[in-house]
N, C-alpha and C positions, 0 to 999 in steps of 0.2 A: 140521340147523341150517345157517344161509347161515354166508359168511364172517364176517363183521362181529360174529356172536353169539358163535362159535367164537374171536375174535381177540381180544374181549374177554375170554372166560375163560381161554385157555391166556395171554394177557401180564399178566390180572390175577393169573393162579398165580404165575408166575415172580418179577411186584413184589413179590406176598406172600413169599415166599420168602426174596431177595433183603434187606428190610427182616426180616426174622425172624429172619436171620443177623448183621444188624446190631445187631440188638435183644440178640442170645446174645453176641456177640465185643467188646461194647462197650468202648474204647478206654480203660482206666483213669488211667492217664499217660501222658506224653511219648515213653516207649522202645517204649509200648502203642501209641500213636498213630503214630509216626516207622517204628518199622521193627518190629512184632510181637512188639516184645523177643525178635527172635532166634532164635523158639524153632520155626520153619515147618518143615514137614521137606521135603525135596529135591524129592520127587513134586510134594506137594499145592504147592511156590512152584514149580517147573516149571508145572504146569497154570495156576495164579493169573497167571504171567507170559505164558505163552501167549495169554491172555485179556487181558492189559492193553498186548499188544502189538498182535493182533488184532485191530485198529478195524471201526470203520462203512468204513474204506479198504479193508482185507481183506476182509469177509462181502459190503459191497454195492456198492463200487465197483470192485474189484479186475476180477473178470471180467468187469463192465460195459467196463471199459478193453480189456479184453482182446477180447470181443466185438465192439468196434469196432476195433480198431487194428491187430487179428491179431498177428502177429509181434512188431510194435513194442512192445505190450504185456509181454510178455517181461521186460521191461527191471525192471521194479518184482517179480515171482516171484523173480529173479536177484540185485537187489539187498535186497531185504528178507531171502530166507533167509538168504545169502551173510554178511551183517551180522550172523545170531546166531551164526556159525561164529566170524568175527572176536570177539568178544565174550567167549565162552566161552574163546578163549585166548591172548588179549590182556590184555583187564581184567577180566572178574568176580572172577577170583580175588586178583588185587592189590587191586585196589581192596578187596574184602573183609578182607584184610590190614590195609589201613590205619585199617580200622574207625572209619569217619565215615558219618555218617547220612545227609549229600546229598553232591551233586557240589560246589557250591559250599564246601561243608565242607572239600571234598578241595584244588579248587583252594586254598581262601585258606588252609589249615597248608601245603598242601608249599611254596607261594611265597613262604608267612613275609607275607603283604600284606592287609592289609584291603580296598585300593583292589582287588587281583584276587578279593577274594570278592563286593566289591561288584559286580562287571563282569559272574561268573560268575551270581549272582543275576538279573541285569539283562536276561543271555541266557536261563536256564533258563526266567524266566515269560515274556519273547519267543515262547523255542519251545512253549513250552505253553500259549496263548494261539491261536497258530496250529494247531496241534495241536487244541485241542480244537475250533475251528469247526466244523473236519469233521467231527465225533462227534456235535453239536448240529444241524449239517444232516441226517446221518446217521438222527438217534431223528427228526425233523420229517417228511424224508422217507417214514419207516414209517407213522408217524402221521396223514399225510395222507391215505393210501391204506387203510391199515386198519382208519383209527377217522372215518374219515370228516368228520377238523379239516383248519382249515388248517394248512400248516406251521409257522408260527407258535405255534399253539396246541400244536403235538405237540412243537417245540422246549419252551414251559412246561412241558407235563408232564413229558419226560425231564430237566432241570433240577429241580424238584424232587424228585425219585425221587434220584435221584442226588446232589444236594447231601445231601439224611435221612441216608443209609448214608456216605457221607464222614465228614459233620460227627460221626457218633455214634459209626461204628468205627473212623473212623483207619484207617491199615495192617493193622490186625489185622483188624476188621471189613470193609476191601475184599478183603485175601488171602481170605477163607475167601468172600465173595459172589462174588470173580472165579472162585474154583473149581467152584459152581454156573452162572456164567456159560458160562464155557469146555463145559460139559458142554450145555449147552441150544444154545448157536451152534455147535457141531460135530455136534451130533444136527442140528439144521437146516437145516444145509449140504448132509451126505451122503444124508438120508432122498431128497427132490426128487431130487439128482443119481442114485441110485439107480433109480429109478423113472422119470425119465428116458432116461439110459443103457439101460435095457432095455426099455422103449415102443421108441426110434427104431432100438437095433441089437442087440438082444437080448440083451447083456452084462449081466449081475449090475454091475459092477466098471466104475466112469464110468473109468479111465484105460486098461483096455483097448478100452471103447468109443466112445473119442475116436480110436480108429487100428483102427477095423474097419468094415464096410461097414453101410450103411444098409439095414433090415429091410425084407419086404417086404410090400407094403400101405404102405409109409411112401414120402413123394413123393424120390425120387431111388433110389429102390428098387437094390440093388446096386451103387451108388458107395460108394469111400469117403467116407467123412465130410468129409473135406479137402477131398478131390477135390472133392466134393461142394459143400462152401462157397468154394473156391476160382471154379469154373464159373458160380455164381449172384452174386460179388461183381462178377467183370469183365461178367457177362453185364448189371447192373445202373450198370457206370460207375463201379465202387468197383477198387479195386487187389485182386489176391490176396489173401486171406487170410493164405496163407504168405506174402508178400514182404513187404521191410521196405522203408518210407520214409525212414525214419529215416535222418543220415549215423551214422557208425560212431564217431563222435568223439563226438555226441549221446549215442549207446545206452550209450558208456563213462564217461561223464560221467556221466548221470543214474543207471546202473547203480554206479557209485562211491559218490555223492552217499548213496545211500540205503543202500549199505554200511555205512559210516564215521559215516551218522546215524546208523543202527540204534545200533552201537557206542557213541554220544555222547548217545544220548535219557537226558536225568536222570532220567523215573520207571519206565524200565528198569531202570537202571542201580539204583537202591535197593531196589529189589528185591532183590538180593545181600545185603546186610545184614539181611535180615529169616532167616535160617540160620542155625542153632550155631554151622557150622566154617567153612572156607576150602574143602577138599576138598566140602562141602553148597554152595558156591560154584556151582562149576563140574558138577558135577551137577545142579542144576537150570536150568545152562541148556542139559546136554545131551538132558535130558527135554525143555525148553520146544521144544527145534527138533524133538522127535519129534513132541509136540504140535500144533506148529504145521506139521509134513506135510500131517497128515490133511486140513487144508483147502486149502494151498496145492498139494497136489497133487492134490485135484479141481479147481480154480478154473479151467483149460481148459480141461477139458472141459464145464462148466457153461458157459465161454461158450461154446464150439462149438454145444452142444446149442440155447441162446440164441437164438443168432444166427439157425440154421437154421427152427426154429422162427417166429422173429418173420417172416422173408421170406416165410415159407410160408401162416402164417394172415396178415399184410395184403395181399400180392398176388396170392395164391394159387398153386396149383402147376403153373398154365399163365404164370402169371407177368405175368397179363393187370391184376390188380388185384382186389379183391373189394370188392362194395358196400358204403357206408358203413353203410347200412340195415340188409347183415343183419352188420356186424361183428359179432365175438366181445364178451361183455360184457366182458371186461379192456381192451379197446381206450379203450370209454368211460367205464371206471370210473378207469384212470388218467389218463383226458382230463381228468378233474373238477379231478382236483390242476394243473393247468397242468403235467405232465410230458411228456404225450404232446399233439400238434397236429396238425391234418391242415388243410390248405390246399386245396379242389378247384382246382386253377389250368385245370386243362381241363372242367371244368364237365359231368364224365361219372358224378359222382357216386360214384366208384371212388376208392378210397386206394391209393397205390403208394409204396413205398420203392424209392431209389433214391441213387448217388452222385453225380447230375448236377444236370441244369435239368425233369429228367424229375422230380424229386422232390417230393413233396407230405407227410410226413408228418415231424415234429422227433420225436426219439426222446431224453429226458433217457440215458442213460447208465447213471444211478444206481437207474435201476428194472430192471433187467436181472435182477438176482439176484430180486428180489423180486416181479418179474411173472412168472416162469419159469412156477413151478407151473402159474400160473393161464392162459397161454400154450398150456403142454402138457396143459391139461387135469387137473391132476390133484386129488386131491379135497379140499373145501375144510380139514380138518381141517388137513392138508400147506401150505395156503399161509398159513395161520395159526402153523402153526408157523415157517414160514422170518419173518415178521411180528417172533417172539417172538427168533429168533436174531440180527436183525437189530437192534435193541435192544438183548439185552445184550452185544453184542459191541462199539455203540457207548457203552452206559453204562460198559463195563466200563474201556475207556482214558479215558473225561472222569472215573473217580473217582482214576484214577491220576495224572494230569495234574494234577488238583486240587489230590491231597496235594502234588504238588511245589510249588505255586504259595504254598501255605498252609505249606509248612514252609519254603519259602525267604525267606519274609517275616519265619515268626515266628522261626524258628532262626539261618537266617544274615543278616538284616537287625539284625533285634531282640537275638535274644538273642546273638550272637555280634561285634555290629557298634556298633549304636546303644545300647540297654539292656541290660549286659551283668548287672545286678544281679537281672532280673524273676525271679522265681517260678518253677518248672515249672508253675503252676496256672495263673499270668499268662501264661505261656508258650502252654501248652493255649488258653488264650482265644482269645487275638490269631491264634492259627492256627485256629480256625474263623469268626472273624470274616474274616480271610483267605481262605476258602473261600469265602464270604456273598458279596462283593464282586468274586470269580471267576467264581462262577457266573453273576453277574447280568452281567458284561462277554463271558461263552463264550454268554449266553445271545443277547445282542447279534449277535455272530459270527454265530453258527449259523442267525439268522434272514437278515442280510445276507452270507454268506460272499462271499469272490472267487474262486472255482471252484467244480468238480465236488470232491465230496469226496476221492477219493485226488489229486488237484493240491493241494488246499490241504496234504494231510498231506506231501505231496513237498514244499513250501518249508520244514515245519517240520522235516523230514529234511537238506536242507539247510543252512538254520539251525545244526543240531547239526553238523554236517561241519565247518563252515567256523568255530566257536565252541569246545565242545570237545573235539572229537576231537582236534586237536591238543596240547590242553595235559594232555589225561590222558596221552596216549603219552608224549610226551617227559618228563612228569611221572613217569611210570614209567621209563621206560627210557633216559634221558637225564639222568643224576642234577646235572649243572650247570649246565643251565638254568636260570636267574636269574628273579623274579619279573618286571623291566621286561622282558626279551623276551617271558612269556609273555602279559601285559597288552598289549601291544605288537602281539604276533598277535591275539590273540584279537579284538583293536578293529579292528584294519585284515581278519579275516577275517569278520566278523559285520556290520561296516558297508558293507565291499563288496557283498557278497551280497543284502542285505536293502535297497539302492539298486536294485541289479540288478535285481530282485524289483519293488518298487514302481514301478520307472520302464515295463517291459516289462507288468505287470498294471495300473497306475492312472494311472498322468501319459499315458503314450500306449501304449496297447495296440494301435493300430492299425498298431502299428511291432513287434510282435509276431511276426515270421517270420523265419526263418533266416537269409535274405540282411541281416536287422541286427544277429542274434546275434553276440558275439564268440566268434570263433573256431569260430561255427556251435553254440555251446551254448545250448539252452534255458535258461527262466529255472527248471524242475524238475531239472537238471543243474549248476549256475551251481557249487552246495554247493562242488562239487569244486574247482572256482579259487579260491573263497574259501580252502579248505584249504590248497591247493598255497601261497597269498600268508602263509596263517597262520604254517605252516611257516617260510620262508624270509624271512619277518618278526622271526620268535621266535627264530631263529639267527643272522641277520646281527644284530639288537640287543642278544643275548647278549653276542656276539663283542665287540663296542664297549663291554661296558657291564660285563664278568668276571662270573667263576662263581658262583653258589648260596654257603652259606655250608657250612663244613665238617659242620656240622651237621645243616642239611639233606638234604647230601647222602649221610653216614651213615643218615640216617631212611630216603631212597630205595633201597639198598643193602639195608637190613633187609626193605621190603616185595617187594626183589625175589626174597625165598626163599619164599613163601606157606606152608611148613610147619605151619601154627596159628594160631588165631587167638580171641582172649577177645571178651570182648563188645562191641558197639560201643560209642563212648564220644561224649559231645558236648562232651568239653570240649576 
């Protein structure tokens, strides 16, 4: 069977699947819908988490970055794992303590403020709005290439798929679809990278075969790998491989940023609440960071393998170029999507990659992962499946994104703000009408996004730095922190950031380069200054303005023992 026949029935298995689960875990109430009532066990919200943290940024842009950037890439592996390490034993476990259902939850009791749940709310669908564009470019991009739509039309279908199993199972019905998810984007990951790794250097195992010599019959026969892509990048007018461009203030900046977001994403973060205990807390997220190895630590070597590959079949391995006539059909099968472009500017009828004025070919990024297979030759089954992983790895974070967007409307808008009298049935409503009306704004996004997928998930990482990473910490571990300092930070570190953001991606991007950066920070990095002002905001206005009330600051003290914990509570 070609691809296309193949890609239709392993993604129409998985939808099936996927909505089956939905159909079995259907969300009965409020505690059903919000956080699983509780009851996930350590393992299966480890794996669920893994997979709701794991984007379309992870599977398909991640070592697309990395393939292009080399070294500089780095920067997002470093700060993304680094961020569950923080997590795990920083917040999961307090927070699970305090047993509330979202982060806004959390912020507006411990600051005693309605106005800081409002704020918190205000941030969470920001970052998860941003957030999900990615995930919706992410499933278009798949779509474009394997089902033979446009983007567009691939963005509608994972939009609906996605909105069904939301709106029906709630929490409960995504934990148990993310844990079939997690198991189809990690089998798709590795399967390719496997089969690759020992096509070009004979290794079983892609991470010993990203630091072993290249096989022979394969062009560079006897180099290593490195070596290998290091020789063809300068030889091409691109920088090493190994070397970084990047300044060192940048790589800590954006490598922070995405630390400290990790730590502050809200539909990570509730995930903790969907566990019995406090100690099922922190166990799951120290499964989730095993989880989430498996991929992030093939994700180099997938681009090495990548990269080497793509230079080799477009210019071939005299390095002369190779006819357009007789490319490979992946060249012109992702030509179709407007991903891949080839320019003859020398009129010789040959396509050449290249880092200069010698260049003739745009190369999207995002198809890296997803053209591999078919790149390396391998057989169509394999690149239908990377098709299917690539999917739910982005469906799997827009249903989690969703839920945040939908329970921060209905819960802490609604039922905790504005209507504090509604129903739980009322309640249930208005948070999948809440969805309805996300999905159709992420759908928006994800046709028009403002980046490559992992850049847009880097502003929404970000976002979380500079929002609230600071007022959960200090919210934990700083028991007098007053509601106006942390209102206070959180406006002046969310407004910064998200100016910085817009004015360097949409008012003038042309002004987009280091030399106008401040302090040489990108605007994927920015998160971190946002924090640094949040911080020093939320304690100088402290100071001015006196401490928490004794009360609250007794409740802070309590959650700082996490010994047990009952069930969560929404009142």
């Amino acid at each position: 069977m070609d691809i296309q026949t193949l890609t239709f029935i392993i993604v129409g298995a998985t939808f099936a699947l996927y909505i089956a689960i939905a159909i079995w875990s259907r969300a009965g109430s409020t505690s059903d819908f919000y956080v699983a009532s509780g009851g996930v066990h350590p393992v299966m919200n480890g794996m669920a988490t893994a997979a709701d943290w794991m984007s379309a940024a992870s599977f398909i842009s991640m070592a697309g970055i990395i393939a292009f950037a080399g070294y500089d890439g780095s920067v997002y592996l470093m700060g993304w794992t680094g961020g569950y390490v923080l997590l795990a034993l920083c917040l999961a476990p307090y927070l699970r303590k305090f047993g509330k259902f979202t982060v806004p939850d959390f912020i507006g009791d411990r600051y005693y403020s309605q106005t800081a749940r409002t704020i918190a709310v205000i941030c969470a669908i920001l970052i998860s709005f941003t957030y999900i564009a990615g995930q919706m470019r992410g499933v278009g991009v798949v779509f474009s290439r394997f089902l033979e739509v446009e983007i567009a039309t691939g963005v509608y279908i994972g939009a609906v798929i996605v909105f069904f199993y939301t709106v029906l199972g709630g929490m409960k019905g995504i934990t148990y679809t993310q844990v079939a998810q997690y198991c189809v984007l990690a089998f798709a990951y590795l399967v390719p990278a496997i089969f690759i790794s020992f096509q070009m250097t004979g290794h079983i195992l892609p991470q010993t075969g990203f630091g072993a010599t290249i096989a022979d019959g394969v062009s560079g026969e006897g180099q290593y790998l490195l070596a290998r892509l290091d020789g063809l990048s300068e030889e091409l007018g691109l920088a090493a491989y190994t070397s970084g461009l990047k300044s060192k203030i940048d790589v800590f900046a954006i490598t922070c940023a995405l630390m400290v977001g990790t730590a502050g994403l809200p539909h990570v973060i509730v995930r903790f609440f969907t566990v019995p205990k406090v100690r099922d807390a922190r166990r799951s997220a120290g499964w989730a960071l095993v989880f989430i190895s498996v991929v992030y630590l093939t994700a180099p070597s997938i681009a090495g393998f990548a990269k080497v590959n793509l230079i080799n079949t477009v210019n071939g391995p005299d390095m002369a170029g190779v006819e357009y006539d007789a490319a490979p059909d992946w060249v012109k099968n992702w030509e179709q999507t407007g991903l891949i472009k080839w320019e003859d500017k020398n009129n010789d009828g040959k396509m050449f990659y290249a880092g200069d004025e010698r260049n003739e070919m745009t190369v999207d990024r995002d198809i890296m992962v997803l053209a591999n297979p078919e790149i390396a030759n391998l057989p169509a089954w394999v690149v239908a499946l990377v098709a299917a992983g690539g999917v739910a790895a982005a469906l799997s974070t827009s249903a989690g994104l969703l839920l945040v967007i939908s329970t921060s409307v209905s819960h802490d808008l609604l039922k905790r703000t504005l209507t504090p009298n509604i129903t739980d049935k009322q309640e249930l409503l208005w948070a999948r009408v809440a969805a309805a009306v996300a999905i159709a704004l992420s759908t928006w996004f994800g046709i028009n996004p403002p980046g490559f997928v992992a850049q847009v998930v880097a502003f929404a990482f970000g976002l979380a730095a500079a929002s609230f990473f600071p007022a959960i910490i200090l919210g934990i571990f700083y028991k007098r922190m007053n509601s106006t300092g942390a209102i206070a930070g959180m406006l002046v570190g969310v407004v910064f950031t998200l100016a910085y953001i817009i004015y360097f991606k949409f008012v003038n991007p042309a002004a987009n380069t280091a030399d106008n950066w401040l302090f040489g920070i990108s605007p994927e990095g920015i998160g971190t200054i946002g924090m640094i002002l949040n911080f020093i905001v939320s304690y100088v206005v402290h100071k001015l303005t006196g401490d928490a009330p004794q009360d609250t600051q007794d409740l802070v003290e309590s959650i700082r023992y996490p010994k047990g914990s009952g069930a969560a509570s929404s009142h």
